[in-house]
Each structure stands twice: as C-alpha cells, then as structure tokens.
N, CA, C and O atoms as a Tinker XYZ file with bonds, in Angstrom:
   336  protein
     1  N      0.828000   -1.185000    0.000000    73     2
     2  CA     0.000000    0.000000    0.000000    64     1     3
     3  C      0.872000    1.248000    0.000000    63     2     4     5
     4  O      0.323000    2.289000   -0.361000    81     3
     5  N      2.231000    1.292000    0.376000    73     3     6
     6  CA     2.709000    1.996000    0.757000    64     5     7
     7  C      3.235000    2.661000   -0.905000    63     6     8     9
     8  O      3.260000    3.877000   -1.096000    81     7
     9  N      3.570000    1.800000   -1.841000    73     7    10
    10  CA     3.856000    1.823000   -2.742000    64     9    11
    11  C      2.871000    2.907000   -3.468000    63    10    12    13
    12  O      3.064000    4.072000   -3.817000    81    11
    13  N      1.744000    2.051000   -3.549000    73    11    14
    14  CA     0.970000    3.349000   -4.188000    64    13    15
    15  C      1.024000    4.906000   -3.763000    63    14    16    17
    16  O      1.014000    5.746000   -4.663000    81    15
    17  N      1.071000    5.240000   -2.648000    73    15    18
    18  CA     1.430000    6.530000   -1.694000    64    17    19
    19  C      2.338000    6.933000   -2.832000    63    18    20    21
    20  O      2.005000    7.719000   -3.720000    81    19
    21  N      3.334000    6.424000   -2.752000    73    19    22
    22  CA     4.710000    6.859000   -2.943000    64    21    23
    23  C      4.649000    7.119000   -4.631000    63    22    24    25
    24  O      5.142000    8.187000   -4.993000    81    23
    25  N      4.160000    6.346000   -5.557000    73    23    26
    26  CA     3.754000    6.492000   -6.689000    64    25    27
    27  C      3.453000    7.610000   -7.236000    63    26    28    29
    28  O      4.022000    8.484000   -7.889000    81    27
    29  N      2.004000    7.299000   -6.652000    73    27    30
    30  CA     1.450000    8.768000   -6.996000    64    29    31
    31  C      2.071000   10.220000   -6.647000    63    30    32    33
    32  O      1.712000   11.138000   -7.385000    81    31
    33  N      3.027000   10.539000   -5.525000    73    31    34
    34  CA     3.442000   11.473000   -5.417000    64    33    35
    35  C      4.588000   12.131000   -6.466000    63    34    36    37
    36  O      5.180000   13.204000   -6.348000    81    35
    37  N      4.659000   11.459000   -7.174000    73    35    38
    38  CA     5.394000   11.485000   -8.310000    64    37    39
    39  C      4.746000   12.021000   -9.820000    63    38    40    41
    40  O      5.390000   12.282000  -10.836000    81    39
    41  N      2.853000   12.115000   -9.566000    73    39    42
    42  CA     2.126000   12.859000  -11.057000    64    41    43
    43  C      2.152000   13.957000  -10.269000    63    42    44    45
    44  O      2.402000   14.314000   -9.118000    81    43
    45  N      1.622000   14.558000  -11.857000    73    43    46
    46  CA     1.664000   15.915000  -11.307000    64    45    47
    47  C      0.632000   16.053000  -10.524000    63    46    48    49
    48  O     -0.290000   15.238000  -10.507000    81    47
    49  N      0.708000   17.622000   -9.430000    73    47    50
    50  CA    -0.573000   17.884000   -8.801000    64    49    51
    51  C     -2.062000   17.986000   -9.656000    63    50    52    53
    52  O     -3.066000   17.591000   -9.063000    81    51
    53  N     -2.182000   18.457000  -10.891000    73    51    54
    54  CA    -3.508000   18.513000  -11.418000    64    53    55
    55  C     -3.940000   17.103000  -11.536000    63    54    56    57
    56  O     -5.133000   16.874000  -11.738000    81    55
    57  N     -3.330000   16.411000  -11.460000    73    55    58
    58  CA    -3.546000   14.733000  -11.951000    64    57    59
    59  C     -3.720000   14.270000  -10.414000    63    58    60    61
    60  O     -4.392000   13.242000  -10.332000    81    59
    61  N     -3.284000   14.773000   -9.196000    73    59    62
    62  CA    -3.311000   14.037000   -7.909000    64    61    63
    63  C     -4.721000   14.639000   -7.545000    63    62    64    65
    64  O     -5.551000   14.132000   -6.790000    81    63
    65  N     -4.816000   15.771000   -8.206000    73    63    66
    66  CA    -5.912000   16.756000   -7.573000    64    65    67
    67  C     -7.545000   15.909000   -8.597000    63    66    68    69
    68  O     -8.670000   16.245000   -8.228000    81    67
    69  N     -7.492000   15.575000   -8.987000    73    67    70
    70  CA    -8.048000   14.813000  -10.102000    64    69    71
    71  C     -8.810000   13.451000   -9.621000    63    70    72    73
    72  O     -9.926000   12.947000   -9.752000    81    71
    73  N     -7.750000   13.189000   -9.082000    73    71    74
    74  CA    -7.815000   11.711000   -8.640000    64    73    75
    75  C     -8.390000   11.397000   -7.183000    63    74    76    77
    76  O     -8.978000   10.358000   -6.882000    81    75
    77  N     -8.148000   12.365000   -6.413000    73    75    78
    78  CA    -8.937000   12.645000   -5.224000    64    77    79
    79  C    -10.455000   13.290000   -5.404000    63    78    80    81
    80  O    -11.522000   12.874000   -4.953000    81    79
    81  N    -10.178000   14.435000   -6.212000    73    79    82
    82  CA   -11.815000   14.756000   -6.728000    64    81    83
    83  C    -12.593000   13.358000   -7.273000    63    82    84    85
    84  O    -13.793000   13.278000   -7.009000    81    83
    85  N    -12.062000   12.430000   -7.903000    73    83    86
    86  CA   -12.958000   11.429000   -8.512000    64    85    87
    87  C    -13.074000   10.304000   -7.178000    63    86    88    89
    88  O    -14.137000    9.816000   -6.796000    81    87
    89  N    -11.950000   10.073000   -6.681000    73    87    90
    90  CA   -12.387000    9.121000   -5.054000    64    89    91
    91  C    -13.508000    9.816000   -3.953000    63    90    92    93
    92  O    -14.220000    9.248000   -3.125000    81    91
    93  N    -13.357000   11.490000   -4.327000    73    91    94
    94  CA   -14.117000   11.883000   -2.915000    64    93    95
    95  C    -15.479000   12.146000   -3.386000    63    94    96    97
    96  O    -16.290000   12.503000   -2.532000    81    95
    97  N    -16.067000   11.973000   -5.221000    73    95    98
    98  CA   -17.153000   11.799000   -5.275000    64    97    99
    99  C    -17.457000   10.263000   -5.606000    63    98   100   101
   100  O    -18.636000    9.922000   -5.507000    81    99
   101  N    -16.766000    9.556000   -5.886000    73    99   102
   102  CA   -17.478000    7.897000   -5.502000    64   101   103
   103  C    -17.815000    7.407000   -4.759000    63   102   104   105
   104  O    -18.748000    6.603000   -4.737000    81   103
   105  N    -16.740000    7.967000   -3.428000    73   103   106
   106  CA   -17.326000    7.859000   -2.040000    64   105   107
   107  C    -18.702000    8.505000   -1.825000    63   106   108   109
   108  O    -19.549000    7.806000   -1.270000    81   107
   109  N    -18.923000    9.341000   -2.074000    73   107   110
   110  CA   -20.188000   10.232000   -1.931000    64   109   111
   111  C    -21.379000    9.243000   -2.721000    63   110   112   113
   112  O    -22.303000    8.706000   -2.109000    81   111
   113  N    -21.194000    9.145000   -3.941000    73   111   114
   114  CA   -22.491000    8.001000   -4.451000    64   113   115
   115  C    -22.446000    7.053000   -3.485000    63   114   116   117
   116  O    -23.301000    7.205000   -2.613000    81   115
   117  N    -21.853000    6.288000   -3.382000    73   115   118
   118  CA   -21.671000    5.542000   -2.566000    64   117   119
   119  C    -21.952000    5.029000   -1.659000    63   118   120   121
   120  O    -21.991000    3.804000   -1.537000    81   119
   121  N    -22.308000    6.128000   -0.508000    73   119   122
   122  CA   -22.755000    6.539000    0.711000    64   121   123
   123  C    -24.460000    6.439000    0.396000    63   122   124   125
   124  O    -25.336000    5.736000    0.899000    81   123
   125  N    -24.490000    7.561000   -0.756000    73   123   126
   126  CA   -25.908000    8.256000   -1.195000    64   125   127
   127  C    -26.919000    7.098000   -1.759000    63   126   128   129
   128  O    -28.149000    7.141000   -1.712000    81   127
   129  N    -25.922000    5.819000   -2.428000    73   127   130
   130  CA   -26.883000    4.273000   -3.002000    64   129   131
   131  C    -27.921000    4.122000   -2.337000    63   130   132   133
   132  O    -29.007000    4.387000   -2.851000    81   131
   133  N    -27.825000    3.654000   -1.016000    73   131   134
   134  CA   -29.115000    3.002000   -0.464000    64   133   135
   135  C    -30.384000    4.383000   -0.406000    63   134   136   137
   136  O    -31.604000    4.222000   -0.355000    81   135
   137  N    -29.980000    5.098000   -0.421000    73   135   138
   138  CA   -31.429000    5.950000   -0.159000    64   137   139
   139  C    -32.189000    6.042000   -1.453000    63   138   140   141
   140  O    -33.397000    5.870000   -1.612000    81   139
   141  N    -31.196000    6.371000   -2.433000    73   139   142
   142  CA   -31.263000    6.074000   -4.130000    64   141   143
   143  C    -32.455000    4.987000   -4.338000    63   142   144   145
   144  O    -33.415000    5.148000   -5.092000    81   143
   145  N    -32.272000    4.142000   -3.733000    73   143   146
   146  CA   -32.601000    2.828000   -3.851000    64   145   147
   147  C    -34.046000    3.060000   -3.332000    63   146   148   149
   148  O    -35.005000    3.213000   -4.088000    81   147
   149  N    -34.128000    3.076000   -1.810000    73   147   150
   150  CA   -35.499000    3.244000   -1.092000    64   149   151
   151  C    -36.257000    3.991000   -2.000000    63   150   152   153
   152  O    -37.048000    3.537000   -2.827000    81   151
   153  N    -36.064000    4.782000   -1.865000    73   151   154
   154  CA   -36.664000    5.883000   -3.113000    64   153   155
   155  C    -37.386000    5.830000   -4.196000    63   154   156   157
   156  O    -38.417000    6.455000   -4.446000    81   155
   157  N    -36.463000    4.582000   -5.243000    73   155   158
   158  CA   -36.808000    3.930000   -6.153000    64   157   159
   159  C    -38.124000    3.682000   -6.365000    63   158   160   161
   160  O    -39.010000    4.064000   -7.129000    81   159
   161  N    -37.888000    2.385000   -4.812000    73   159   162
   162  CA   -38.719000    1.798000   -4.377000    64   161   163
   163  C    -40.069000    1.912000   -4.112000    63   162   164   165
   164  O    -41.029000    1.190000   -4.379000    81   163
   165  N    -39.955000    2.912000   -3.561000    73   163   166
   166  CA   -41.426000    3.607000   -3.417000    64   165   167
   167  C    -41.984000    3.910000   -4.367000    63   166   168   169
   168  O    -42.950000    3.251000   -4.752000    81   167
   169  N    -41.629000    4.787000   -4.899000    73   167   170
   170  CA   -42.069000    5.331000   -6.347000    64   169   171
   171  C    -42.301000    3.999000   -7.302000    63   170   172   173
   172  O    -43.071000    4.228000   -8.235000    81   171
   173  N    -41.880000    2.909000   -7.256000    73   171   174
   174  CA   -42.221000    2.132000   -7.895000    64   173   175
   175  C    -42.940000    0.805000   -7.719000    63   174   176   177
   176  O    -43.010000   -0.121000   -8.528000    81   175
   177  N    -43.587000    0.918000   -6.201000    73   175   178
   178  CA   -44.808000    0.565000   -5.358000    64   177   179
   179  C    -46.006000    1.467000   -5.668000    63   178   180   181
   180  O    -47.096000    0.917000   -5.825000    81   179
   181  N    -45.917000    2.708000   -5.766000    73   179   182
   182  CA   -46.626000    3.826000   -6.213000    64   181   183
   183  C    -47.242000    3.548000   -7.460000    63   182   184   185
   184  O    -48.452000    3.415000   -7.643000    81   183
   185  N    -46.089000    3.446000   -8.545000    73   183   186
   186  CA   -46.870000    3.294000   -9.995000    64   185   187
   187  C    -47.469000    1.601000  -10.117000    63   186   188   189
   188  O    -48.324000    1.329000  -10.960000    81   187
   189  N    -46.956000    0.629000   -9.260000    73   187   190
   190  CA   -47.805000   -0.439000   -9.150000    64   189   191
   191  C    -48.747000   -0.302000   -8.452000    63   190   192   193
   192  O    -49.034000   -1.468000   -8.185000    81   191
   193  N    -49.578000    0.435000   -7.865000    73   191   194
   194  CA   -50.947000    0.360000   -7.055000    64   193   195
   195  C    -51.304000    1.384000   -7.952000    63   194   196   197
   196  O    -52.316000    1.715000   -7.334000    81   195
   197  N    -51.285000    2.151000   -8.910000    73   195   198
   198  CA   -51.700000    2.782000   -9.972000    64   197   199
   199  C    -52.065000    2.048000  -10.771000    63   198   200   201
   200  O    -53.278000    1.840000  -10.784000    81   199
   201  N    -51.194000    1.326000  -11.795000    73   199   202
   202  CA   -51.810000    0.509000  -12.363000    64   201   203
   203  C    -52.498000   -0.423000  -12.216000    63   202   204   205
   204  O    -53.179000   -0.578000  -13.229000    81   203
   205  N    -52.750000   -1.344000  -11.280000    73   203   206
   206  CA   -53.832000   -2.146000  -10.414000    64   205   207
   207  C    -55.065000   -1.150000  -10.450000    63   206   208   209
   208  O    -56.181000   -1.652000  -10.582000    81   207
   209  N    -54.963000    0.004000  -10.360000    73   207   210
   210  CA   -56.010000    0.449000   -9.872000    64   209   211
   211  C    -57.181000    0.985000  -11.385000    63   210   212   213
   212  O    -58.403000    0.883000  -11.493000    81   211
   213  N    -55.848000    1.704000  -12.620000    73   211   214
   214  CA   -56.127000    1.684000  -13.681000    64   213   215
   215  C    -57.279000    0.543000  -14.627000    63   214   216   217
   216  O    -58.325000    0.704000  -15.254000    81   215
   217  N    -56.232000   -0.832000  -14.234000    73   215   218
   218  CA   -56.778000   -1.947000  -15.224000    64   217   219
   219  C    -57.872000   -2.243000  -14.122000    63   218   220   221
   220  O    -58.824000   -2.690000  -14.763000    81   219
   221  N    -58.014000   -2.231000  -13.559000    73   219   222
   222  CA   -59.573000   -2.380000  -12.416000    64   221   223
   223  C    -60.363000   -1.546000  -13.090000    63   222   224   225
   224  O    -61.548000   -1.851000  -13.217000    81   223
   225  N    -59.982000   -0.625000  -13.517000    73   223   226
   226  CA   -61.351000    0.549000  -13.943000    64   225   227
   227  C    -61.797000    0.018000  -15.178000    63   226   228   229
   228  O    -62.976000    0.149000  -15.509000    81   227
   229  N    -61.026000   -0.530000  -15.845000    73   227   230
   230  CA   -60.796000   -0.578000  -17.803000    64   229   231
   231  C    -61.338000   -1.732000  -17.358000    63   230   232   233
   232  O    -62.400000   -1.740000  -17.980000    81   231
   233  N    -61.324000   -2.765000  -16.665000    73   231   234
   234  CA   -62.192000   -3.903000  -16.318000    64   233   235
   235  C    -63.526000   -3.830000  -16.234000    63   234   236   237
   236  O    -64.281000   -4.633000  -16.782000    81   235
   237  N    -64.010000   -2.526000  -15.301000    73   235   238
   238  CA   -65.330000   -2.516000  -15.331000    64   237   239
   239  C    -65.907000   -1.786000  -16.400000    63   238   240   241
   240  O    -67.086000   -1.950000  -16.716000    81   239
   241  N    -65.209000   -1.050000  -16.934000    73   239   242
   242  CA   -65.725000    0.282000  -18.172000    64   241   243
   243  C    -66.108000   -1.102000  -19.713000    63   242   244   245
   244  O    -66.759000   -0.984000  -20.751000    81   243
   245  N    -65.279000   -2.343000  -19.085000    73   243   246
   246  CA   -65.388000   -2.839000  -20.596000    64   245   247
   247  C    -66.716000   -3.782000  -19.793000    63   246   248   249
   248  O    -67.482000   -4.073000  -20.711000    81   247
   249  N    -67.166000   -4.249000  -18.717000    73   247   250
   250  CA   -67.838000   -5.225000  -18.737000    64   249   251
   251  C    -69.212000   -4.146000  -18.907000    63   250   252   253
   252  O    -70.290000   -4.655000  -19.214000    81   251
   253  N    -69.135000   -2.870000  -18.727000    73   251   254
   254  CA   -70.327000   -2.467000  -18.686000    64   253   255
   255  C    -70.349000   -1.567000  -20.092000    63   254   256   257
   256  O    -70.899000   -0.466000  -20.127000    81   255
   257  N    -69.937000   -1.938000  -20.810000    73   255   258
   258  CA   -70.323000   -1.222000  -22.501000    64   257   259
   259  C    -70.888000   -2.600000  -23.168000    63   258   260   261
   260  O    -70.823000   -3.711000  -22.644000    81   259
   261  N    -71.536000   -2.244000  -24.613000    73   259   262
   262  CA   -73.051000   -2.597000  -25.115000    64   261   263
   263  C    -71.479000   -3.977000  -25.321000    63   262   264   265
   264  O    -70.257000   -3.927000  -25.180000    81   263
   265  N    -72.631000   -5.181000  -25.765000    73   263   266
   266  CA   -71.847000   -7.096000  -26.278000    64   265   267
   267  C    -71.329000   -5.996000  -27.763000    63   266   268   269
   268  O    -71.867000   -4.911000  -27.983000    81   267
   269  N    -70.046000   -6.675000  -28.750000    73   267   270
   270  CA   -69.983000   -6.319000  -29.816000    64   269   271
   271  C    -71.074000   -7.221000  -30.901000    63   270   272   273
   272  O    -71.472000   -8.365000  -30.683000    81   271
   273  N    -71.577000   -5.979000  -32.650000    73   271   274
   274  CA   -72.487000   -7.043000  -33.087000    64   273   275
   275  C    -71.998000   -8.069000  -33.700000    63   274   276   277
   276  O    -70.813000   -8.183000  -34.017000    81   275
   277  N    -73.161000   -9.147000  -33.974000    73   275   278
   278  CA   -73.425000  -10.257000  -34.143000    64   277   279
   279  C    -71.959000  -10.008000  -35.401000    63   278   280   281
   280  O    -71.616000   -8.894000  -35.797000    81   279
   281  N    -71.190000  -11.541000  -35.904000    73   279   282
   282  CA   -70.012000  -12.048000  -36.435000    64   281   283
   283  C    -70.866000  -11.526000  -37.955000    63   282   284   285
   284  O    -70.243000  -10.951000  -38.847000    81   283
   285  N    -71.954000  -11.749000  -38.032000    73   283   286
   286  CA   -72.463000  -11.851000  -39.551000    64   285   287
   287  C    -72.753000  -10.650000  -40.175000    63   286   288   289
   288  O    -73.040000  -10.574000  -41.369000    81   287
   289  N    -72.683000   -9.619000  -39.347000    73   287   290
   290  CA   -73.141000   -8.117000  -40.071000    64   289   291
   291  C    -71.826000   -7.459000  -40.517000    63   290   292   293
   292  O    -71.891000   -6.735000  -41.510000    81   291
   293  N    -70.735000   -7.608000  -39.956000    73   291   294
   294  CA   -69.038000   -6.971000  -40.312000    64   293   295
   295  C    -68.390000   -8.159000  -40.690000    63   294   296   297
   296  O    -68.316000   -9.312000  -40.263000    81   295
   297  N    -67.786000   -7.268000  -41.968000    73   295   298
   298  CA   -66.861000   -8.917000  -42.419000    64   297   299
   299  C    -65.823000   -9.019000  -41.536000    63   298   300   301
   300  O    -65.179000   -8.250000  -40.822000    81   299
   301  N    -65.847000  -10.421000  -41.841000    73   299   302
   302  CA   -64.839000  -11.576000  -40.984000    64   301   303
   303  C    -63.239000  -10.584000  -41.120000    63   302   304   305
   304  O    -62.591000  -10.325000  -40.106000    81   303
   305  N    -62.849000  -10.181000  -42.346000    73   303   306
   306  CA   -61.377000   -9.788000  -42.966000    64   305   307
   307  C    -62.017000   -8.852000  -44.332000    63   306   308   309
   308  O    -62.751000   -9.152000  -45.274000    81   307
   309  N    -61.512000   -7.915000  -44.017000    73   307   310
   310  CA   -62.402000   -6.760000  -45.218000    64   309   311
   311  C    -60.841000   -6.460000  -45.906000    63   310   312   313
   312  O    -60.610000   -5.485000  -46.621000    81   311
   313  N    -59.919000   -7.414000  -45.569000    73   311   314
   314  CA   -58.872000   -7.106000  -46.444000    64   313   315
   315  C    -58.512000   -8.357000  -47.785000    63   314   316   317
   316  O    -58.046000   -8.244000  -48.919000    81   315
   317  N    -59.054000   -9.664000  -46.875000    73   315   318
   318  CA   -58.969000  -10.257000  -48.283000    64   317   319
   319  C    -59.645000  -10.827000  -49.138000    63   318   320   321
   320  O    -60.864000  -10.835000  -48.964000    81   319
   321  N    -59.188000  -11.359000  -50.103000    73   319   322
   322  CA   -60.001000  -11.219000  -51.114000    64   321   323
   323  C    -60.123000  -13.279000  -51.463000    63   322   324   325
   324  O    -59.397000  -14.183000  -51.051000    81   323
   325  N    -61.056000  -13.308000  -52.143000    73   323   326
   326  CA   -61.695000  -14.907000  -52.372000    64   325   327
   327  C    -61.544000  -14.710000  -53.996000    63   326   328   329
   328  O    -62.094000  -13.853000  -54.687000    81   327
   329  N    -60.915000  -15.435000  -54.283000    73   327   330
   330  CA   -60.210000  -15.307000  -55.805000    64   329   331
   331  C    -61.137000  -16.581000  -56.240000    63   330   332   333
   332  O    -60.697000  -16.936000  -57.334000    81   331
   333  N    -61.988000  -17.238000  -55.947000    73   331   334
   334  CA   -62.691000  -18.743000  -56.269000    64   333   335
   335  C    -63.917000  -18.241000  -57.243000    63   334   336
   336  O    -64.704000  -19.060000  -57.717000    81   335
C-alpha cells in the first residue's frame, strides 16, 4: 500500500488533484446508493398500485359497454379477397 502513496506522489498535482476529486465523489455516491434505492422503491410501489387500480377501472368500463355485433353483419377480414 505503501507503494501506491509513494507512486502517486510522483504525477503531477492537477492529476493528484483529479484523482482525489474522482475518489471523494465515488465515495459520496456511494454513501448516497441506499437511499437512491429506497426511493426507487417507493415510487415504484406507487406506480404499481396505480396501475392495479387503472386496469380495475378498464375492467369494469369494458364489462359495462353494449356485447360487440353479431359475427355476420361486419366482415370476418375486409382485407382479403376470395379469388374462387
């Protein structure tokens, strides 16, 4: 470990200064992950009891609109064609 110490004191300062700025914000995410996380979490308990609550509605909106009509009044495929 000692090695590395000694290493590095050897770049230049903008490069040591560099290198501590990038350790002293990884540390910082780092720290900051788990709340990141909870957070997530919620919010994405949130949009699942939303949508539960959504397709519940679209459930009842469809059981209570008119039956579609009878198979024989709209064609089956109005795209193809019977070449016979």
């Amino acid at each position: 470990m000692q090695e590395l110490w000694t290493s590095t004191d050897r770049l230049p300062p903008l490069v040591q200064a560099v290198l501590w700025a990038a350790l002293v914000l990884v540390t910082l995410l780092w720290i900051g992950l788990p709340f990141a996380v909870f957070g997530i979490k919620r919010r994405l308990e949130r949009i699942r009891r939303t949508l539960e609550e959504t397709n519940r509605l679209l459930e009842t909106l469809g059981e209570s609109r008119a039956p579609p009509p009878d198979s024989e009044e709209r064609p089956s495929n109005p795209l193809s064609i019977d070449y016979e």
